[in-house]
C-alpha positions as CSV (number, residue, x, y, z in Angstrom):
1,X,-85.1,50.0,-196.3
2,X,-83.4,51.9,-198.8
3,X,-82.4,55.7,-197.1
4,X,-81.4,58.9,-198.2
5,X,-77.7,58.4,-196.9
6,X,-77.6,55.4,-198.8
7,X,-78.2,56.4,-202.0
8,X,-75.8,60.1,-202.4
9,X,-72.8,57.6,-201.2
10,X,-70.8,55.6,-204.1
11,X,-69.6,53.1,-200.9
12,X,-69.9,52.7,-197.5
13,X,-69.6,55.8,-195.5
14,X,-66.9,54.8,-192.6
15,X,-67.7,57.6,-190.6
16,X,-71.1,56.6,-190.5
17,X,-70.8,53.2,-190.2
18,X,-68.6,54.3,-187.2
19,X,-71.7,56.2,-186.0
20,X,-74.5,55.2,-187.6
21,X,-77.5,57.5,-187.7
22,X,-81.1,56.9,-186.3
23,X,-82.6,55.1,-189.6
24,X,-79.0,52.5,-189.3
25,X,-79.9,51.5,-185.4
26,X,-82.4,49.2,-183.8
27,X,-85.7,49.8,-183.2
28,X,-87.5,47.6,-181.1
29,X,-91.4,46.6,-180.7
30,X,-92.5,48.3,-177.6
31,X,-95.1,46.8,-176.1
32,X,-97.6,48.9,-174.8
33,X,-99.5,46.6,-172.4
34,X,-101.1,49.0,-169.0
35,X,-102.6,51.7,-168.6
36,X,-100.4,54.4,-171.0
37,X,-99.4,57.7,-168.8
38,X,-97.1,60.1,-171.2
39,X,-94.2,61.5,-168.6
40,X,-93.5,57.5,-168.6
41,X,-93.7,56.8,-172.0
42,X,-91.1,59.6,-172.5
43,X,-89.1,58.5,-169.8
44,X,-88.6,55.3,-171.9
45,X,-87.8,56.8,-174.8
46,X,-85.0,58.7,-173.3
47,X,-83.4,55.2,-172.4
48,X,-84.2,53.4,-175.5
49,X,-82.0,57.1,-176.9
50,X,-79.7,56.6,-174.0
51,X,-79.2,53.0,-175.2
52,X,-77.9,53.4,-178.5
53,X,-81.4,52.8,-180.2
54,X,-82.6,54.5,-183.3
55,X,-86.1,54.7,-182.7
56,X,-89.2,52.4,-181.9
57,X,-92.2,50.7,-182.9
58,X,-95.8,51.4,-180.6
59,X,-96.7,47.6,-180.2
60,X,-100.1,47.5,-178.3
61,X,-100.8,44.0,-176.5
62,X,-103.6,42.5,-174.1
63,X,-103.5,44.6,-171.1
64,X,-103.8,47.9,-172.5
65,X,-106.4,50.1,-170.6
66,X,-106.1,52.9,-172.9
67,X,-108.6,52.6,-175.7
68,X,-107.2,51.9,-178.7
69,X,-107.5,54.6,-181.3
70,X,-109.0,57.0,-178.7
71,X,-108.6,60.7,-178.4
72,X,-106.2,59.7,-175.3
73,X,-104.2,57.1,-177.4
74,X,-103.8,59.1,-180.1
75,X,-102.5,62.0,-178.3
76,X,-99.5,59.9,-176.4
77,X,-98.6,58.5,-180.4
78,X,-97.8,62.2,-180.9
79,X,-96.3,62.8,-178.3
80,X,-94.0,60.1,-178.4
81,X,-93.6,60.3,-182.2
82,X,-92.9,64.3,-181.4
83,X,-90.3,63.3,-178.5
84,X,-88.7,60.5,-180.7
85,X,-88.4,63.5,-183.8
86,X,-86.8,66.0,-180.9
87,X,-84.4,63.5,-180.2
88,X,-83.7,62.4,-183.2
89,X,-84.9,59.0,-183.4
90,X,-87.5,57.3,-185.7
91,X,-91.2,56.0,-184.6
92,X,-93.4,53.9,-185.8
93,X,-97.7,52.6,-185.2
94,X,-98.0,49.0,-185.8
95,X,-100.6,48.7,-187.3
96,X,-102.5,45.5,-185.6
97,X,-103.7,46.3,-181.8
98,X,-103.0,42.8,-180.9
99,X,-103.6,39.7,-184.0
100,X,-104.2,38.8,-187.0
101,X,-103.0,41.4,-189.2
102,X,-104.7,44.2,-190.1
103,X,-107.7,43.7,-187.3
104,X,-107.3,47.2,-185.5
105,X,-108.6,45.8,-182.0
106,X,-111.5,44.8,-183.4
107,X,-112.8,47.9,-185.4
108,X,-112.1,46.5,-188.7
109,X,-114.0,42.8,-188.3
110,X,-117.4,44.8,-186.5
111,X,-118.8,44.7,-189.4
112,X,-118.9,41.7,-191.3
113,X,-118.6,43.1,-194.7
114,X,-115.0,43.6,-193.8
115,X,-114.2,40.3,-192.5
116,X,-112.1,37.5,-193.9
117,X,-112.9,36.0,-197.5
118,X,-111.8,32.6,-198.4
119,X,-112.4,30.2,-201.2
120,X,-113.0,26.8,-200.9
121,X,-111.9,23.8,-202.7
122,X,-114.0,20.4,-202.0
123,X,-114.5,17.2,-203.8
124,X,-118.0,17.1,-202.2
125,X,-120.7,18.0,-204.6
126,X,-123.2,18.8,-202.2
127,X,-121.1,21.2,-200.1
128,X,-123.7,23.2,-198.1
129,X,-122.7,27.2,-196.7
130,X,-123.2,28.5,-193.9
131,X,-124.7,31.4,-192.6
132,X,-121.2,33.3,-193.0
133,X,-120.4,32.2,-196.9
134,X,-122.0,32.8,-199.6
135,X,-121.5,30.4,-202.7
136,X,-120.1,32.7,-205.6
137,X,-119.8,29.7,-208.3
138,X,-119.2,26.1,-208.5
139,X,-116.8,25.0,-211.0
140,X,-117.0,20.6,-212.4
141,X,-113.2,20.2,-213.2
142,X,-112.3,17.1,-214.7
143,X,-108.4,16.3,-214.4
144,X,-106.8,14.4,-217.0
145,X,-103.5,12.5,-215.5
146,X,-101.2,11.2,-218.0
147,X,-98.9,8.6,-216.6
């Protein structure tokens, strides 16, 4: 990532480099895996602060109780994201609630308008779908290999 600080300095600032700032520091994945209470979740942002950290990433995993994207959930991301801005630190949602990318726990794939697309390549001619695809085109390619 490109920063503010970066940019307005012609060279490496050594002060800053002897101190670097919250966006120049480590920020872990924290795994958010029980049931979330928020005086604990603070707690453990003071000691990522008290360890040097810049800030932090909300990771949730299997284990969670809290329902993801809830009224609940939602209010312990601010007040974590609040906490990590008092203390000067950075914060972060990823994105996923567990894998593959993008699936949001589950809310994203419930429909299955929104699941996965693919496209697939066979030298079968009487390739058959299946109740999940649909058969956009087929396509006769002829390749010409010159030795």
């Amino acid at each position: 990532m490109i920063y503010e600080k970066n940019t307005k300095q012609p060279k490496l600032d050594r002060e800053l480099f002897k101190n670097p700032t919250a966006e120049y520091r480590g920020t872990p994945f924290w795994a958010w895996n029980c049931e979330l209470e928020k005086d604990e979740l603070l707690r453990q942002i003071d000691i990522f602060k008290e360890m040097g950290l810049g800030g932090f990433h909300m990771h949730c995993r299997a284990g969670m109780s809290t329902t993801y994207l809830s009224d609940d959930f939602m209010d312990l991301v601010k007040a974590c994201t609040d906490h990590a801005e008092q203390n000067e630190m950075l914060s972060w949602l990823y994105d996923e609630d567990k894998w593959p990318s993008g699936f949001a726990g589950g809310y994203v794939t419930k429909d299955p308008a929104f699941r996965q697309r693919f496209l697939c390549f066979t030298s079968n001619p009487g390739y058959k779908t299946t109740e999940h695809s649909v058969l956009i085109a087929k396509f006769d390619v002829v390749l010409d290999y010159k030795k």
